[in-house]
C-alpha positions in Angstrom: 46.3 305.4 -58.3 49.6 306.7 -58.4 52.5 304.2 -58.6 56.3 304.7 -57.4 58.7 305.3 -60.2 56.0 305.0 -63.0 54.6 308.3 -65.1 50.9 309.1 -63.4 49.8 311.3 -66.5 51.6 313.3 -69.3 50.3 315.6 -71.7 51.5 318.1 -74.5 54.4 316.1 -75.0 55.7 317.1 -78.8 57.4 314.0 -80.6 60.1 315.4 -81.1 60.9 315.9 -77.0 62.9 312.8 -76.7 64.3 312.0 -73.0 67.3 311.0 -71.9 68.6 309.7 -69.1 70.2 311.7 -66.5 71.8 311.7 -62.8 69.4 310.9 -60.6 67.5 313.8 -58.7 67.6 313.2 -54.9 66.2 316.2 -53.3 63.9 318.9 -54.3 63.1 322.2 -52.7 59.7 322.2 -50.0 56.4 323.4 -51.7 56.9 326.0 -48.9 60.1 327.4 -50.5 58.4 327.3 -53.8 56.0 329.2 -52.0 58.3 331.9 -51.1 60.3 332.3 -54.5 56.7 333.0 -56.0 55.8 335.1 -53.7 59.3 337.3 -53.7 58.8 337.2 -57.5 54.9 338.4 -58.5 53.4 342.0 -57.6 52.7 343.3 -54.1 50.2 345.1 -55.2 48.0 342.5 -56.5 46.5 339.8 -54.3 46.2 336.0 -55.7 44.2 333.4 -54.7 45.8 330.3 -54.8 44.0 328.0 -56.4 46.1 324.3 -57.0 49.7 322.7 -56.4 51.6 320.1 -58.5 54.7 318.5 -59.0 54.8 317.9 -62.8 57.9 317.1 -65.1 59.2 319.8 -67.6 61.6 319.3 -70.5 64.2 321.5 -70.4 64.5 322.0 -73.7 66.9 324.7 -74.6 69.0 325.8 -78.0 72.1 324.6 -76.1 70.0 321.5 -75.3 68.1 319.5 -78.1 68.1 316.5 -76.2 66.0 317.8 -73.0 66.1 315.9 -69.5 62.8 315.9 -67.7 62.9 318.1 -64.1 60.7 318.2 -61.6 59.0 321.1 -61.0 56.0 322.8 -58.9 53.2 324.2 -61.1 51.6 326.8 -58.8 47.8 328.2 -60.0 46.8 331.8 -59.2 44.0 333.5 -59.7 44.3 337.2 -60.1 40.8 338.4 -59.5 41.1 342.2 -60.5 42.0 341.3 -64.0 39.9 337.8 -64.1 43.0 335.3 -64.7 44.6 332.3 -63.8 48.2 332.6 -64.0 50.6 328.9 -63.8 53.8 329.7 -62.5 56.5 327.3 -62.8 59.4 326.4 -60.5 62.5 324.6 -60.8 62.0 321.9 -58.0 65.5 321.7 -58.3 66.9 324.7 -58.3 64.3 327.0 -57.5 64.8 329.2 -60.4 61.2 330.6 -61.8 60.7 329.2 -65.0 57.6 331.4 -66.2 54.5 331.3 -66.2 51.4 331.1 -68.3 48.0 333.8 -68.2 45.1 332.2 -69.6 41.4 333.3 -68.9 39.2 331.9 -66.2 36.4 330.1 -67.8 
């Protein structure tokens, strides 16, 4: 069961990602805006199929920032059928700047 203000699950978390604390976030854009960054930002040409929605926490880690502060951010799964992958795209919850995203094969 998922708890207010407690960590449901984390994973791949390196030991040296350390968290600080921050401001407090207080508002974060609509899975629908997400929506619409995502799709503004990926092919026309190709059609996805969407396949799951999260709102997980990223470091973000950069060489400016050692000490990273944990965002929230959507992780949106596509699956590109013409080329057979699953693609997790990740936005800033935020600020709703695309963060990247990650291709791996469907197994």
């Amino acid at each position: 069961m998922i708890n207010k203000n407690e960590v449901d699950i984390a994973y791949d978390i390196a030991p040296s990602m350390y968290v600080t604390e921050g401001e407090p976030i207080t508002e974060i854009i609509r899975l629908r805006e997400a929506a619409d960054i995502l799709g503004k930002s990926v092919s026309g040409s190709v059609l996805y199929k969407a396949k799951t929605v999260e709102l997980v926490m990223t470091g973000n880690r950069t060489k400016d920032n050692p000490n990273p502060l944990l965002m929230p951010t959507w992780k949106i799964t596509l699956q590109n059928d013409n080329d057979g992958f699953l693609y997790d795209f990740y936005i800033d919850a935020g600020s709703g700047a695309l963060g990247g995203y990650v291709r791996y094969k469907n197994n």
